[in-house]
C-alpha positions in Angstrom: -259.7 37.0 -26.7 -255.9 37.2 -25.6 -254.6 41.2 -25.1 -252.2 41.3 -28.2 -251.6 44.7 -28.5 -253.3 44.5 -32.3 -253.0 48.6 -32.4 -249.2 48.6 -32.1 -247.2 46.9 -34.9 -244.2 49.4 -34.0 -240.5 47.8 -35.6 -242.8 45.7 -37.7 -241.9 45.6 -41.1 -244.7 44.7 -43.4 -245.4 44.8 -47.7 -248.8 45.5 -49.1 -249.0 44.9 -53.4 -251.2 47.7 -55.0 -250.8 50.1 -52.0 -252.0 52.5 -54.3 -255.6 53.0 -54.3 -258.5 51.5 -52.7 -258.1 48.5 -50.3 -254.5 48.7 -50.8 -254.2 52.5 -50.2 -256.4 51.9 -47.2 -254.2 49.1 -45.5 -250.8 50.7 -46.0 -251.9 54.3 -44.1 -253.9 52.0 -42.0 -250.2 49.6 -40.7 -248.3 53.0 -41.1 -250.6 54.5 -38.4 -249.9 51.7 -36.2 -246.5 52.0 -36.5 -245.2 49.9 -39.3 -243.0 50.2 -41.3 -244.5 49.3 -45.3 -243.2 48.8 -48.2 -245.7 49.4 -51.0 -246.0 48.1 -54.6 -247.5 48.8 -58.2 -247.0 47.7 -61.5 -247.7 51.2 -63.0 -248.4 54.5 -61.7 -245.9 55.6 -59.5 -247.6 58.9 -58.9 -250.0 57.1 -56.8 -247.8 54.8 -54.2 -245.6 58.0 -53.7 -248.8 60.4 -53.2 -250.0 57.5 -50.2 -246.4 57.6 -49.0 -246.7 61.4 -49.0 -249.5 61.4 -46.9 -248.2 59.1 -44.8 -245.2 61.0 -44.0 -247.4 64.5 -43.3 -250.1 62.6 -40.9 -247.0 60.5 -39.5 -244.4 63.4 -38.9 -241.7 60.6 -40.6 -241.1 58.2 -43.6 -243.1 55.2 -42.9 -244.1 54.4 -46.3 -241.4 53.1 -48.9 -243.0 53.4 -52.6 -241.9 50.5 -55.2 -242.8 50.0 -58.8 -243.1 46.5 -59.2 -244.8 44.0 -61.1 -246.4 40.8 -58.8 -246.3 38.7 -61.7 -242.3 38.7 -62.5 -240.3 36.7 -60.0 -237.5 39.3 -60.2 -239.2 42.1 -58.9 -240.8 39.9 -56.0 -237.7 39.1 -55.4 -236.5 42.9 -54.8 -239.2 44.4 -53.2 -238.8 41.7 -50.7 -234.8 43.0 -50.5 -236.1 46.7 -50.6 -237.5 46.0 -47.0 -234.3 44.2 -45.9 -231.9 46.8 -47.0 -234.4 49.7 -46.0 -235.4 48.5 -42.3 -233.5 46.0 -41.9 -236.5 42.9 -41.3 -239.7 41.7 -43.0 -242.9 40.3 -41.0 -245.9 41.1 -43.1 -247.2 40.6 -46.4 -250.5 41.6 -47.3 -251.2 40.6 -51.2 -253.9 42.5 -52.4 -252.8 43.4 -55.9 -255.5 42.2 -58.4 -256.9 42.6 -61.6 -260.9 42.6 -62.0 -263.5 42.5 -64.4 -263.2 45.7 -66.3 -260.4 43.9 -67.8 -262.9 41.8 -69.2 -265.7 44.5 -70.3 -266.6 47.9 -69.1 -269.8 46.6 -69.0 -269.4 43.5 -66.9 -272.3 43.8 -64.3 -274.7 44.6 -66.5 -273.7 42.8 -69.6 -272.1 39.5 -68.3 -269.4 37.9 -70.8 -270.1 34.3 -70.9 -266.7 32.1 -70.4 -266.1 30.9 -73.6 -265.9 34.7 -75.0 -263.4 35.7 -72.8 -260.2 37.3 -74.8 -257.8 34.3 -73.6 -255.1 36.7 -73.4 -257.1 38.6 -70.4 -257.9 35.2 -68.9 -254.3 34.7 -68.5 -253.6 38.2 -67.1 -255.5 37.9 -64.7 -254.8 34.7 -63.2 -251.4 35.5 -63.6 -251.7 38.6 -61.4 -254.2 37.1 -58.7 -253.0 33.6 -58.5 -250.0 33.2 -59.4 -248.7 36.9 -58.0 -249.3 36.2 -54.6 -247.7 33.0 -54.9 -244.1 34.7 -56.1 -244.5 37.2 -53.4 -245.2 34.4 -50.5 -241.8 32.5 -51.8 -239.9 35.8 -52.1 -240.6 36.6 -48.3 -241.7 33.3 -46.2 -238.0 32.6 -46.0 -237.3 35.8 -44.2 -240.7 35.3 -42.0 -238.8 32.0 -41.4 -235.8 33.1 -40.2 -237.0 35.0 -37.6 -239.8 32.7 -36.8 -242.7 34.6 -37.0 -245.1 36.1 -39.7 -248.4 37.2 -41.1 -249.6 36.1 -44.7 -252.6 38.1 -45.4 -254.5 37.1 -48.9 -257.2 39.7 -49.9 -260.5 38.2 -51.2 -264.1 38.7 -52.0 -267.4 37.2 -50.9 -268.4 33.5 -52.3 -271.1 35.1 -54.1 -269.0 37.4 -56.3 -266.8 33.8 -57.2 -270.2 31.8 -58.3 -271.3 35.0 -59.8 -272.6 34.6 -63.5 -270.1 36.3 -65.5 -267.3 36.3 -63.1 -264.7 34.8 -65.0 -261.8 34.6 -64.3 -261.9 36.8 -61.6 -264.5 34.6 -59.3 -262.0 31.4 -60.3 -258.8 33.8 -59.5 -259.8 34.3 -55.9 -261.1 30.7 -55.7 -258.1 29.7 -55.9 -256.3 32.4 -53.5 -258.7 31.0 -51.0 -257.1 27.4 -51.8 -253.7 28.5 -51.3 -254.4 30.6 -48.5 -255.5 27.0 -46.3 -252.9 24.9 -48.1 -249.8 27.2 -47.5 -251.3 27.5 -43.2 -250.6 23.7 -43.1 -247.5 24.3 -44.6 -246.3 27.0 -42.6 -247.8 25.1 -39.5 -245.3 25.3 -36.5 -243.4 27.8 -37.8 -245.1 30.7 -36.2 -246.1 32.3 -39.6 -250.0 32.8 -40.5 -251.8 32.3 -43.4 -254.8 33.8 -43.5 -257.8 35.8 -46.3 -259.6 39.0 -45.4 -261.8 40.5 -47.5 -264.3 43.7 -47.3 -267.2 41.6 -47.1 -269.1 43.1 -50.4 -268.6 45.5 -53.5 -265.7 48.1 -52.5 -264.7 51.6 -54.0 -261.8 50.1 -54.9 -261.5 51.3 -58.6 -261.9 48.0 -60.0 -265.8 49.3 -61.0 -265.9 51.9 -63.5 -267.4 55.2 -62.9 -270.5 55.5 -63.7 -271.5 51.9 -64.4 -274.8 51.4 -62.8 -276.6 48.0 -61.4 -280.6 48.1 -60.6 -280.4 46.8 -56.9 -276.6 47.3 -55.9 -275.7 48.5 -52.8 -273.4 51.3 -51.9 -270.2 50.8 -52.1 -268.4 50.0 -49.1 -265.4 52.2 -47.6 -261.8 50.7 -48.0 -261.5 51.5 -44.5 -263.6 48.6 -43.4 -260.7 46.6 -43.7 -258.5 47.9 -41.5 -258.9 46.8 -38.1 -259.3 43.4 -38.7 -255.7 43.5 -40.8 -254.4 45.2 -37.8 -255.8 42.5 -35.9 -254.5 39.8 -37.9 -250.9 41.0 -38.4 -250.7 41.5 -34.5 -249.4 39.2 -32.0 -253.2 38.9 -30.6 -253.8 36.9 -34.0 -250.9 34.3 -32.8 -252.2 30.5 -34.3 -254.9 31.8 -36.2 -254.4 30.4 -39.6 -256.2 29.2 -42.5 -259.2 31.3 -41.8 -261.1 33.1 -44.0 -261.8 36.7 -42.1 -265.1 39.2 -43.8 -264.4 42.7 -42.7 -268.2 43.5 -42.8 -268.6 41.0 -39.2 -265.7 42.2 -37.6 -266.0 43.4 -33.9 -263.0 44.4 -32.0 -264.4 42.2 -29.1 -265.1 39.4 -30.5 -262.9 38.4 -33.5 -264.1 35.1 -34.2 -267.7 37.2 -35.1 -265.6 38.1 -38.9 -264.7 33.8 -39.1 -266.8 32.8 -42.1 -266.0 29.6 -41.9 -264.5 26.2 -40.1 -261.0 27.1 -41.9 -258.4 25.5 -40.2 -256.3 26.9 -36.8 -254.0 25.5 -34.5 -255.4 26.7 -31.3 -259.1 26.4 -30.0 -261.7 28.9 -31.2 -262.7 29.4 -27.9 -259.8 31.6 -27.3 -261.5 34.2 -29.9 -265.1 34.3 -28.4 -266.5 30.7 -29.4 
């Protein structure tokens, strides 16, 4: 593993969708403790992205954390949150998209009572797909061209386990992040050469992440994980010690500091030669 300095992203300029709870939440303190600067988003509740950037700024001593209420899904206001780190700090080299919509959109009662496909309201369907597919994909083309410009980058796509995709029930949020993992790969060989990264991270099971509601029960579930457990591998990944990793799909739950490539689930796809990462 190369020394990339993955605890220090100071001038680094990064955006994280849904910064205001859960993973999101997590990430955003997480970069603004490492000295980045971060741009957060939601489509509703502004109370919560301006309480993290209230934290931020007590723990921080200084304003690290710009709050923006913004909707993923409308190409206008991917288009400005993108300027709001431009005109703000002046640069833009990070965007995490973890905004999503989940099940409970579906039913309140989705782990225990699974809705079958075909009963889905098809106006939910479409909501979320639009948020987790195609809201990451009008965020990439409102930034890459900046990451271009300056010739480097960090794409980071927030997923969930295979299991949870194939998961009886699951749709469309098992297809949703199918399909993030599908762009993740295609838009690495697309970006190849350019010195930006694609690459998916996710917590590596069931999250308190707000996306379960309270007090839903499931005979045999595990706890659920801290949002926390994410962080040092984004760190990792939106650091210069990440430089060629790309296409990879990255589960939080493996990660060890020493040995990156532990938290590679699979082949992916990467310019350089695992070896450099402990394999």
């Amino acid at each position: 593993m190369r020394d990339g300095n993955a605890g220090n992203l100071n001038g680094r300029v990064a955006i994280v969708t849904g910064g205001g709870r859960g993973l999101g939440r997590a990430m955003s303190l997480g970069l603004a403790r490492a000295g980045a600067r971060v741009v957060i988003t939601a489509a509703q509740g502004r109370d919560e992205i301006e309480q993290v950037a209230a934290e931020s700024g007590a723990e921080c001593g200084e304003k690290r954390i710009l709050p923006v209420l913004a909707d993923v899904t409308r190409e206008a206001d991917c288009a400005r949150v993108a300027a709001a780190a431009i005109e703000r700090w002046r640069r833009l080299d990070i965007l995490v998209n973890n905004a999503g919509r989940g099940m409970k959109f579906v039913s309140d009662r989705f782990l225990t009572e699974p809705t079958r496909f075909w009963e889905t309201d098809p106006a939910v369907w479409r909501m979320i797909i639009d948020t987790n597919v195609n809201g990451p994909f009008l965020m990439a083309c409102a930034v890459v061209p900046h990451l271009l410009v300056s010739g480097w980058g960090r794409i980071v796509n927030i997923s969930m386990n295979h299991e949870t995709m194939r998961r009886r029930g699951f749709s469309p949020y098992g297809p949703s992040k199918a399909a993030l993992e599908s762009e993740t790969v295609i838009w690495a060989h697309d970006l190849a050469g350019t010195g930006v990264t694609v690459n998916a991270l996710l917590p590596g099971g069931a999250t308190l992440t707000g996306m379960i509601p309270p007090g839903l029960d499931e005979s045999g579930r595990s706890p659920l994980l801290n949002p926390a457990i994410i962080v040092p591998p984004l760190l990792w990944l939106v650091s210069n010690a990440s430089d060629g990793v790309t296409g990879r799909r990255v589960n939080a739950r493996h990660w060890r500091e020493s040995e990156p490539a532990a938290a590679f689930e699979d082949a992916g796809w990467c310019r350089e030669s695992p070896a450099q990462y402990g394999k």
